[in-house]
C-alpha positions in Angstrom: 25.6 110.3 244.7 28.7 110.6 246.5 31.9 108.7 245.7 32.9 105.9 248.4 36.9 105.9 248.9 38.4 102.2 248.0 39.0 100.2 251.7 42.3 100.5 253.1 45.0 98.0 252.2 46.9 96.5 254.3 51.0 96.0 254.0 53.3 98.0 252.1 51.8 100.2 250.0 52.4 99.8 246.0 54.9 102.5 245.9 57.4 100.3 247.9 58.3 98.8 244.7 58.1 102.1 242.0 60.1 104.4 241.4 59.1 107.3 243.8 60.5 110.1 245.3 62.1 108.8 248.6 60.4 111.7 250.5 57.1 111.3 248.8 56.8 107.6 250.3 54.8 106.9 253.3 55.8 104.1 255.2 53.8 100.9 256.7 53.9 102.8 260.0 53.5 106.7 259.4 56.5 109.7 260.5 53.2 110.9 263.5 53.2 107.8 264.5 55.1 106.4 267.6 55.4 102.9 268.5 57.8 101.2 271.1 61.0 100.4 269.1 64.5 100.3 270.8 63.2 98.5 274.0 64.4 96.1 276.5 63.7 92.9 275.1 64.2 93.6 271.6 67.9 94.8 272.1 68.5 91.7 274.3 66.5 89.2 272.0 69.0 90.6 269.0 72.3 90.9 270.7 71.3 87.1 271.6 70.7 86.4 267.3 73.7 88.6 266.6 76.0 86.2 268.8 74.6 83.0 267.5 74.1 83.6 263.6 77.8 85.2 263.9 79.2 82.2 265.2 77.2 80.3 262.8 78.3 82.1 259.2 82.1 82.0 260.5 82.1 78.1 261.0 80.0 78.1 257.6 82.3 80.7 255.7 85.5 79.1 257.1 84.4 75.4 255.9 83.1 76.7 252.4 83.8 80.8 251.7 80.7 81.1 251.5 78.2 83.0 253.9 74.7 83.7 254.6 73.0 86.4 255.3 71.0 86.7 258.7 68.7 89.6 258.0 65.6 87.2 256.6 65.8 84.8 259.3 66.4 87.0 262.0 63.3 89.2 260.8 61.2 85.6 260.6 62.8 84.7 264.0 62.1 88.0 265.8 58.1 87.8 264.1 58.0 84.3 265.7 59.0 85.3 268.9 57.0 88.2 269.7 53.9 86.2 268.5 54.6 83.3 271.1 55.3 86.5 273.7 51.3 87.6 272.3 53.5 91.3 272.7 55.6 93.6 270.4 55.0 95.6 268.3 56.5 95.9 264.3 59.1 98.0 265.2 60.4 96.1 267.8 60.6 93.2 265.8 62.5 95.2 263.1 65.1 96.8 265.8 65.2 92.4 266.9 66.1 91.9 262.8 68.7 95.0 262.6 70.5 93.9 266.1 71.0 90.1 265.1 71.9 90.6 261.5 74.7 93.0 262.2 76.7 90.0 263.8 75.9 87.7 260.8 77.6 90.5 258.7 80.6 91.2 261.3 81.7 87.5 261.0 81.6 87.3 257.3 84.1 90.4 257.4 86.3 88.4 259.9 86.6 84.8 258.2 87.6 86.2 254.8 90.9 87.7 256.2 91.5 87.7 259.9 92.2 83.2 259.7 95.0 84.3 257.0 96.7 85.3 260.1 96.3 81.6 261.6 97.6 80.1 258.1 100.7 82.4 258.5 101.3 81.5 262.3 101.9 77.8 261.2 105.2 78.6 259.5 106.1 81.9 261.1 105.8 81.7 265.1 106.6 85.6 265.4 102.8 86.2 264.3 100.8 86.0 267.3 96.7 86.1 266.9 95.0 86.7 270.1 91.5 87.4 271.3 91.9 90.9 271.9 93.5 91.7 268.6 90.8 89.9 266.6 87.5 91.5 268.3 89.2 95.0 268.4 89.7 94.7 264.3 86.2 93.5 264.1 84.6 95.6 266.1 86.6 98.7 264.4 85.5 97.5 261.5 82.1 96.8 261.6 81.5 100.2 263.5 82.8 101.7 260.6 81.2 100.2 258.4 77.7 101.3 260.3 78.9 104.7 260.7 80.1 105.3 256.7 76.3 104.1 256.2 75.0 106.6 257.6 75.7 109.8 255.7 74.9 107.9 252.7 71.4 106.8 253.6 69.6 110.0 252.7 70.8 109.1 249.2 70.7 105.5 248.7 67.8 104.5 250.6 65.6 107.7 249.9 66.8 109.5 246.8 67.3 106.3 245.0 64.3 104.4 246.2 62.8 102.1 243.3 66.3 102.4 241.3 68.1 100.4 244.0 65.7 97.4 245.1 67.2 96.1 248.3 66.0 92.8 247.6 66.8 91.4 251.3 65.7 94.6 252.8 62.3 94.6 251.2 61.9 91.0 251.7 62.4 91.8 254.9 60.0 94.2 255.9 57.4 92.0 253.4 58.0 89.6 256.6 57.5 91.7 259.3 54.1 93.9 257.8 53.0 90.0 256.8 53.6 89.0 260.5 52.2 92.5 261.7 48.8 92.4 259.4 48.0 88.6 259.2 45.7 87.4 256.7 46.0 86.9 252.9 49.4 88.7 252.7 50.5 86.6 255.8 49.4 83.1 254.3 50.7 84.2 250.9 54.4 85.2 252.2 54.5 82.0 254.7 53.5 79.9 251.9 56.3 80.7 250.1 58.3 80.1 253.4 57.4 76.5 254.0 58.4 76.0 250.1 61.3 77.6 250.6 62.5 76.0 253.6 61.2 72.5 252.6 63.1 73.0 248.8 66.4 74.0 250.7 66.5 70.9 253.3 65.5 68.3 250.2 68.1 69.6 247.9 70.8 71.4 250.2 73.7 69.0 250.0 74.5 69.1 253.2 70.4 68.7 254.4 68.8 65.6 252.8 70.9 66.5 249.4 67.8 63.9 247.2 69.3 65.8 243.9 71.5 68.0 242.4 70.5 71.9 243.0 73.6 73.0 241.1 73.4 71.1 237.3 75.9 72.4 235.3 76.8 71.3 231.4 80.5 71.4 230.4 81.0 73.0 227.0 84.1 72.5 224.5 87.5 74.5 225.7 85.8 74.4 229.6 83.6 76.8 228.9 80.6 76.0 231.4 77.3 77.1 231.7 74.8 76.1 234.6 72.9 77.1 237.9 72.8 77.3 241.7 68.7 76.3 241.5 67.8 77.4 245.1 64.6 79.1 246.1 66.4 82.3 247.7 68.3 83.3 244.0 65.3 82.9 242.4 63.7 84.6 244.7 66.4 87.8 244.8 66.0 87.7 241.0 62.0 88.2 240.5 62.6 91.3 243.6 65.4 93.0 241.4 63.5 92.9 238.0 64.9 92.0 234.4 67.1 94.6 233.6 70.1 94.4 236.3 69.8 90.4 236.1 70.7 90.7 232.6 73.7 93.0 233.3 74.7 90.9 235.7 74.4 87.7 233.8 75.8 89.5 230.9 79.0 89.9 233.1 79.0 86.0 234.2 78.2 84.6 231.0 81.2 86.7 229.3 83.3 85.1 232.0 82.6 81.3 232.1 81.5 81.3 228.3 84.4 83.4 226.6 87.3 84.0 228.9 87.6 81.2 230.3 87.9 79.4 227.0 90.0 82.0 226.1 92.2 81.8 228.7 92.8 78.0 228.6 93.7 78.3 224.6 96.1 80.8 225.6 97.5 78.1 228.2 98.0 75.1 226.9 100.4 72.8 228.7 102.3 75.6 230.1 101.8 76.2 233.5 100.9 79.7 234.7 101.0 81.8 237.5 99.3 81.4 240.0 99.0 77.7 239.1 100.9 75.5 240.2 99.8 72.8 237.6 99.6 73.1 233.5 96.9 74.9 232.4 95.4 71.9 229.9 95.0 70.0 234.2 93.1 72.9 235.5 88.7 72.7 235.4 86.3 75.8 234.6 86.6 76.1 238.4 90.0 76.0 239.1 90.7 78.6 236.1 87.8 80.9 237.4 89.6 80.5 241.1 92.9 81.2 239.8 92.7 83.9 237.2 89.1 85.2 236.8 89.0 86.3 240.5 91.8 88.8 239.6 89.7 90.1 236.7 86.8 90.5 238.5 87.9 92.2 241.6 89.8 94.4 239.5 86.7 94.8 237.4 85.1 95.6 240.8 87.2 98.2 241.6 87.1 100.1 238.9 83.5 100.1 238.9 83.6 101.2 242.5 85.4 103.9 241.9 83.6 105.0 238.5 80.3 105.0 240.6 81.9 106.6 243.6 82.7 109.4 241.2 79.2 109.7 239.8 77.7 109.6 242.8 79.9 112.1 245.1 78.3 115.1 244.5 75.0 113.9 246.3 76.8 112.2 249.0 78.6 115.6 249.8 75.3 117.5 249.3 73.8 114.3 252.0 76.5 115.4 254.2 76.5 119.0 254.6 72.3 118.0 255.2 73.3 116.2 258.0 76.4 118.6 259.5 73.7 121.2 258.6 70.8 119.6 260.5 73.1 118.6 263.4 74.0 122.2 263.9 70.4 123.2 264.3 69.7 120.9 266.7 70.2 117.7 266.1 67.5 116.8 263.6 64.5 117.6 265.6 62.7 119.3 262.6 63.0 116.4 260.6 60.0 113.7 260.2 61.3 110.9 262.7 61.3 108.3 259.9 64.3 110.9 258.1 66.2 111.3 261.6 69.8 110.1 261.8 72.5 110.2 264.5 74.3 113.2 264.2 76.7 113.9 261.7 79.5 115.7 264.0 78.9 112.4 265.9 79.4 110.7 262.6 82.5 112.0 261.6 83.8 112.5 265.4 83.5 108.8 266.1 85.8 108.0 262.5 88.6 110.4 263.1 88.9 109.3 266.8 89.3 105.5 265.3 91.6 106.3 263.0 93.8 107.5 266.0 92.7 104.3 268.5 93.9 102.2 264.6 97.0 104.1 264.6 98.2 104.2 268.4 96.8 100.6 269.8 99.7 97.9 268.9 97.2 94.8 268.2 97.0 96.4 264.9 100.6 97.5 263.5 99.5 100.4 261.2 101.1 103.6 260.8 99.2 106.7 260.9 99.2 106.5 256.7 98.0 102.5 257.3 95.3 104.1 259.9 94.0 106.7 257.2 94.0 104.4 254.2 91.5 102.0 256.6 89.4 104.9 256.8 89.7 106.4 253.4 89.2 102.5 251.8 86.6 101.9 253.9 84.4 105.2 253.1 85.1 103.8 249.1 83.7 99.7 250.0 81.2 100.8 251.9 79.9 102.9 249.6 80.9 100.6 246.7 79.2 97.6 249.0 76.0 99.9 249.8 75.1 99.8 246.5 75.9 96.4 245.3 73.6 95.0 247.4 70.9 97.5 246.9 71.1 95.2 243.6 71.4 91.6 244.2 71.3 91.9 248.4 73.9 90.9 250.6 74.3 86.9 250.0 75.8 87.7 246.7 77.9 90.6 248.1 81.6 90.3 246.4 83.0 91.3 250.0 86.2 89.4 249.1 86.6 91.2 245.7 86.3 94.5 247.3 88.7 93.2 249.8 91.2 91.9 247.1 91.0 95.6 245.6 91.5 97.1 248.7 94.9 94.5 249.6 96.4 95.1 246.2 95.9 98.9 246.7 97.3 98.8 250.1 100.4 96.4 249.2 101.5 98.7 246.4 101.3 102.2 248.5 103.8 99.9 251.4 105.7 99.3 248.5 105.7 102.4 246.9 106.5 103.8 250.2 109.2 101.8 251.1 107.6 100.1 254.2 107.5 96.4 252.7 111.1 95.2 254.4 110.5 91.7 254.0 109.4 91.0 257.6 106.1 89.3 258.7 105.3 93.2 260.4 104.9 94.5 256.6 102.7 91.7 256.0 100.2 91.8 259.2 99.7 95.8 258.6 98.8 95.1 255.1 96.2 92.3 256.1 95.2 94.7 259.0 94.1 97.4 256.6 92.2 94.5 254.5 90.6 93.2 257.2 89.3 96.4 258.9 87.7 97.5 255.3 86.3 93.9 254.3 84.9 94.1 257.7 83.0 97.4 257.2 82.0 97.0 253.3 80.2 93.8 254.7 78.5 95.4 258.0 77.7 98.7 255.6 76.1 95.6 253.2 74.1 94.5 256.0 73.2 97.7 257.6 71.8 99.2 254.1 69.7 96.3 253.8 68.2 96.7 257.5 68.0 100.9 256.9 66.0 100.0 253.6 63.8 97.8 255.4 63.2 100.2 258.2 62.4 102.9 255.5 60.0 100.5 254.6 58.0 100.0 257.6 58.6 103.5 259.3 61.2 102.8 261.6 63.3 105.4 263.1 66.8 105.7 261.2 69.0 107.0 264.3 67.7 104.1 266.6 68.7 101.6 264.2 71.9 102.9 263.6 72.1 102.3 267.6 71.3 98.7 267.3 74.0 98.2 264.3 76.4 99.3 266.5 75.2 97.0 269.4 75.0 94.2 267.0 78.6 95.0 265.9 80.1 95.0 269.4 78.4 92.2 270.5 80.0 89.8 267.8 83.1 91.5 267.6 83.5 91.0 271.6 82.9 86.9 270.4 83.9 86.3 267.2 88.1 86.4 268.3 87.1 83.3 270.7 85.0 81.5 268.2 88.0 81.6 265.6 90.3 80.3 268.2 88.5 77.7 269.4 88.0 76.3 265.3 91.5 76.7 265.3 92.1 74.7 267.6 89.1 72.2 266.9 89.9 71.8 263.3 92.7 73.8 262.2 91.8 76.7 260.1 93.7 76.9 256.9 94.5 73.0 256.7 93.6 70.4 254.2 91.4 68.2 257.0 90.3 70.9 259.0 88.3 74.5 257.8 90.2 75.3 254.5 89.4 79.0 254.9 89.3 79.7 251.4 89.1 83.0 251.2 91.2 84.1 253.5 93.8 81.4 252.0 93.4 83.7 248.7 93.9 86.9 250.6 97.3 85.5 251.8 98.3 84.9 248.5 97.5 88.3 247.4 99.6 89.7 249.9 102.8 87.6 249.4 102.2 88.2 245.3 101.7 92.0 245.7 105.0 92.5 248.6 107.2 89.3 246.5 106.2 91.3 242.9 104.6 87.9 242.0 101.1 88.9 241.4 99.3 87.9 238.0 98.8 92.1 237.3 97.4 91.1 233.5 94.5 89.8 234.5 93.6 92.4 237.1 94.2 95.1 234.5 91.5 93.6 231.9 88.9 93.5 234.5 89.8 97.4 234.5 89.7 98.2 231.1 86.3 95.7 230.9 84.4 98.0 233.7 85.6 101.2 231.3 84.4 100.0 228.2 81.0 98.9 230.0 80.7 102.2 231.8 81.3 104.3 228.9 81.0 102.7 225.5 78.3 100.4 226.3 76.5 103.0 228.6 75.3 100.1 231.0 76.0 99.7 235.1 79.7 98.7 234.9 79.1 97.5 238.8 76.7 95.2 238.4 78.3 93.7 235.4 81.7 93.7 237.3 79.6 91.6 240.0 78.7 89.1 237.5 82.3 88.6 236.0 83.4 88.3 239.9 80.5 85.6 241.0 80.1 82.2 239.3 77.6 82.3 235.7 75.9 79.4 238.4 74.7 82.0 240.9 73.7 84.4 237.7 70.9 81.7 236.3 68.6 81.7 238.3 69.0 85.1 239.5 68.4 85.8 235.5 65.2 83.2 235.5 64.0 85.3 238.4 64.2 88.5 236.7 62.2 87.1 233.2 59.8 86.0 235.6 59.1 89.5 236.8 59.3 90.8 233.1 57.0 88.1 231.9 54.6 89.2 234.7 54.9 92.7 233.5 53.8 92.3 230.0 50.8 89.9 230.5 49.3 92.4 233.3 50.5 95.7 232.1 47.0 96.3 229.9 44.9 95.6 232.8 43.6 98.4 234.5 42.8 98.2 238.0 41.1 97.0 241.1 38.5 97.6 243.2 40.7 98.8 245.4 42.0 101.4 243.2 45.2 100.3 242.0 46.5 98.3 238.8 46.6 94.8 238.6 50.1 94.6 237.6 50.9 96.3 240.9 49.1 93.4 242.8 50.1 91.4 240.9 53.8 92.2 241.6 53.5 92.5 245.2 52.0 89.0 245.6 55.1 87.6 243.6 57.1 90.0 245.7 55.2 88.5 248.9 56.0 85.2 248.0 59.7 85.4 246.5 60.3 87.0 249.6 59.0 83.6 251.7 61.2 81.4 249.3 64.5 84.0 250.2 63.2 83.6 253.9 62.7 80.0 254.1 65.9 78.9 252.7 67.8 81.0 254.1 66.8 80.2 257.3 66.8 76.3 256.6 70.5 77.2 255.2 71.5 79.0 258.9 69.7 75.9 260.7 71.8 73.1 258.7 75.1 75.2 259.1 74.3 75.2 262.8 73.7 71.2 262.6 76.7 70.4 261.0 78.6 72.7 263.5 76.9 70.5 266.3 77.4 67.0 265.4 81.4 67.4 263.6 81.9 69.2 267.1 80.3 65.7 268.7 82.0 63.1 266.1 79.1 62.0 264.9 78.7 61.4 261.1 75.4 63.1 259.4 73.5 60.1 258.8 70.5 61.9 257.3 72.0 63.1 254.2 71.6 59.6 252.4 70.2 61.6 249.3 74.3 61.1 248.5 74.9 58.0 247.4 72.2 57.9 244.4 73.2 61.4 243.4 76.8 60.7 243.2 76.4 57.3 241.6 74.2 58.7 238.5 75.4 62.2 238.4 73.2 62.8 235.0 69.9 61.5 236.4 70.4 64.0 240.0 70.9 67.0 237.4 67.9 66.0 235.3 66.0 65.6 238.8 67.2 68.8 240.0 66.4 71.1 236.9 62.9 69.6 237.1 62.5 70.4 240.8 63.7 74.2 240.2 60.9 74.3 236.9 58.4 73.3 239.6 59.6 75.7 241.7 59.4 78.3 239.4 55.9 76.8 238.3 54.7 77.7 242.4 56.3 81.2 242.0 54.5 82.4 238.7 51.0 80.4 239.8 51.2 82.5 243.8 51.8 86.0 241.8 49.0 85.5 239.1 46.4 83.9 241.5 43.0 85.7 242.4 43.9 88.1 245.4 42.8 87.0 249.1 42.9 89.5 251.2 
């Protein structure tokens, strides 16, 4: 009797999540296989989202230093349109995603240095920002930043698939093959959508805020241990697995639980710099925020470069591919899923910059400034590549990479005698920052997208297009949005947009060129990446990441990640289906499916409240709906109690959706 071959399956296929041979993978839409993809409407559709969610994440970054990233809702956005249009096809919705993101990531690169400028003008009237300046150093930036990306993808995306999980990137293209195939995969991912979204706008504290999403318990010496409960860490925890979580929390937890203790022993009543105040006044926060930052970013930096080193061989080996493919014709014998723009293009387009960086007077570089932008900016953007190929782009520690890349900077001006004590020395150094914070975080977003178009089939070279379109178009917009929040609120003020980040840049600068910088603590982060790296033998950039980010963000990105382990064990045994794979494959791709809806949900939810907020502070108008306030800040204990109890349910609707009978 002859064998019948299993049905076909629809979605990603199982490998999308193993550890497979880049080249071996055969995408949601095959390399033979040509669909419509950079049309019309989808580059007009994404230049629109690229506009919007920039201006978006810089009022949101300026007000909190924090951003979001806009690859999952612009992928759920672009899904949503072409299905009211009845026309599109996957591809154009992911060329849609890849265009509108790239602003998201632009504007994040801009309001964590480029307002440090504004904060300067107030006391120094020589420094002049204007509209031209700012969108030349973004869009600089960010087209670095795209083009870096590119000779790297080969190794990142393809040779490392499986070991780097792209958590936004496969989330994703989970949305767009859910949106392209319908059925059980679709209800499964949306369902974890609605929950998502619903969870954010009930416990976001600037939605409905009904109870605390961030409980935290305060342990002797202010040592503190707690969690950001929000549906898209959870979510980014149970995509990247067990093992990096733990790293990661590793680095967090000997952060808030040790150092920080340690630190504030070591202070006492005396008052230490940076502080302005006696170290026995300061909170867990406040110490992190002072000190801790240094560690980590130098922790970060040293990592970088440790990994940089590991991993040049390949990229040099990715790059003669490229130069070698170029020369024989640009490609053409590749599959089109493995095409990329030229690499003479590649490296044309960077050298010509670094001339435009060195000779245009809106940015007051030398031709050494102009070469360490694009030397620093090959480093983060490699460094940022693959940080978010483990946690995603949300959690990307852009500023630590940019504090790295400052203190580097402001010693060579030094060193070099340029620093002459004038406000000149001081905008060249930010300049340098900025241009590389801008293209670490565009490289972030653009690996994420180039992951997701591996996914799906899409063809590398047109995206690459569309990140650059995406970069221009915020970087031609961004310069008048800051200005007109300037102006609005006043960026850098206590009752306007406090600009955190860039407030902290400033005083990197000032420490570095004054010789006031705390070095001590940027020097153990160092030594700590070493003794990771090579006594330990673990990740030293991922455990840098967690002693950079709060222990808060590293719970339930931890939680996430026992999920997935807990997953594996109790399915692991089980043989397979009738469709001729395992059931712990299944079983993983429906959590996968519906982590993914929870990252897409509340992210979205979180882009749609910053936009609200924007609207009615711009109109005077008080938010009247967030009344969940006044009960959570009147009995603190009882919201935290509320709120861990909400996250358990969520987590509760995460494991029951992955170990459910499939539908398909």
């Amino acid at each position: 009797m002859a064998s019948v071959d299993p049905p076909a399956r629809k979605g990603l296929p199982p490998e999308a999540y193993e550890v497979v041979p880049g080249s071996e993978y055969r995408p949601y839409v095959p390399p033979e296989k040509s669909l419509a993809e950079f049309t019309v409407k989808a580059v007009v559709v994404g230049i629109l989202m690229a506009v919007v969610f920039g201006a978006a994440n810089a009022y949101l970054g300026l007000r909190v230093g924090l951003t979001v990233s806009a690859s999952i809702p612009a992928a759920v956005m672009a899904v949503a349109i072409f299905r009211l249009l009845r026309r599109g096809t996957i591809l154009e919705t992911n060329m849609v995603q890849t265009i509108g993101s790239a602003g998201e990531s632009v504007a994040a690169g801009v309001i964590f240095t480029i307002p440090a400028l504004f904060i300067w003008q107030r006391s120094d009237p020589t420094i002049v920002v204007d509209l031209l300046q700012v969108s030349v150093i973004a869009g600089f930036g960010g087209l670095l930043g795209v083009l870096f990306m590119i000779p790297l993808r080969r190794y990142l995306i393809s040779r490392e698939h499986g070991k780097l999980p792209y958590p936004e990137g496969t989330a994703c293209a989970e949305v767009q093959v859910a949106g392209d195939t319908g059925g059980g995969k679709a209800r499964m991912l949306f369902a974890g959508l609605g929950l998502g979204a619903l969870y954010q706008a009930l416990a976001n504290r600037n939605g409905l805020g009904l109870w605390n999403e961030g409980p935290h318990v305060q342990l002797p010496q202010k040592a503190q241990i707690g969690g950001d409960f929000t549906p898209e860490l959870l979510g980014v925890g149970f995509i990247i697995g067990p093992r990096i979580a733990a790293i990661m929390f590793g680095g967090s937890a000997l952060a808030w639980l040790i150092m920080i203790p340690a630190i504030n022993m070591w202070g006492g009543d005396s008052v230490v710099y940076p502080a302005t105040v006696a170290m026995s006044e300061l909170e867990s926060g406040q110490i992190w925020s002072f000190y801790l930052r240094y560690v980590g970013a130098g922790a970060v930096g040293c990592a970088g470069i440790v990994t940089l080193i590991k991993s040049f061989p390949t990229i040099i080996e990715s790059i003669k591919l490229g130069v070698g493919h170029a020369a024989g014709g640009g490609g053409g014998d590749l599959p089109r899923t493995q095409q990329d723009l030229p690499m003479k293009l590649v490296l044309g387009l960077a050298a010509l910059m670094a001339v435009a960086l060195w000779l245009w007077p809106g940015v007051p570089v030398n031709i050494l400034g102009a070469l360490l932008i694009v030397i620093f900016s090959f480093f983060f953007v490699t460094v940022s590549s693959r940080i978010v190929g483990l946690i995603g782009s949300s959690s990307n520690p852009v500023s630590g990479m940019t504090i790295a890349a400052l203190l580097l900077t402001s010693l060579i001006w030094v060193a070099l005698g340029l620093n002459d004590g004038s406000s000149a020395a001081k905008v060249a150094v930010l300049a340098v920052g900025a241009v590389v914070c801008i293209s670490a975080a565009a490289a972030g977003d653009t690996s994420q997208d180039l992951k997701t178009g591996f996914l799906v089939g899409a063809t590398p070279k047109r995206m690459q297009v569309g990140e650059m379109l995406g970069v221009l178009a915020c970087a031609v917009t961004i310069g008048g949005v800051l200005i007109l929040l300037n102006e609005s609120y006043g960026i850098g003020t206590v009752d306007g947009l406090a600009a955190p980040q860039a407030t902290l840049m400033s005083l990197v600068i000032d420490g570095v060129l004054n010789a006031s910088l705390p070095w001590a603590f940027v020097f153990i982060g160092i030594v700590l990446a070493l003794v990771v790296e090579f006594v330990f033998k673990l990740p030293s950039l991922a455990f840098a990441v967690g002693v950079y980010l709060p222990v808060s963000l590293m719970t339930p990105i931890l939680v996430g990640g026992l999920m997935r382990k807990a997953l594996t064990r109790r399915y692991e045994q089980a043989g397979e289906t009738g469709e001729g794979v395992s059931v712990l494959a299944e079983k993983r791709e429906q959590g996968v499916l519906y982590a993914s809806g929870l990252i897409a949900g509340a992210a979205l939810v979180g882009v749609l409240i910053g936009g609200l907020i924007y609207v009615v502070t711009r109109a005077g108008v008080a938010p009247t709906w967030q009344f969940g306030h006044a009960w959570m800040d009147s009995v603190p204990g009882l919201a935290s109690v509320v709120g861990t109890l909400a996250f358990a349910a969520l987590c509760w609707m995460l494991w029951r959706a992955a170990t459910r009978r499939s539908r398909s």
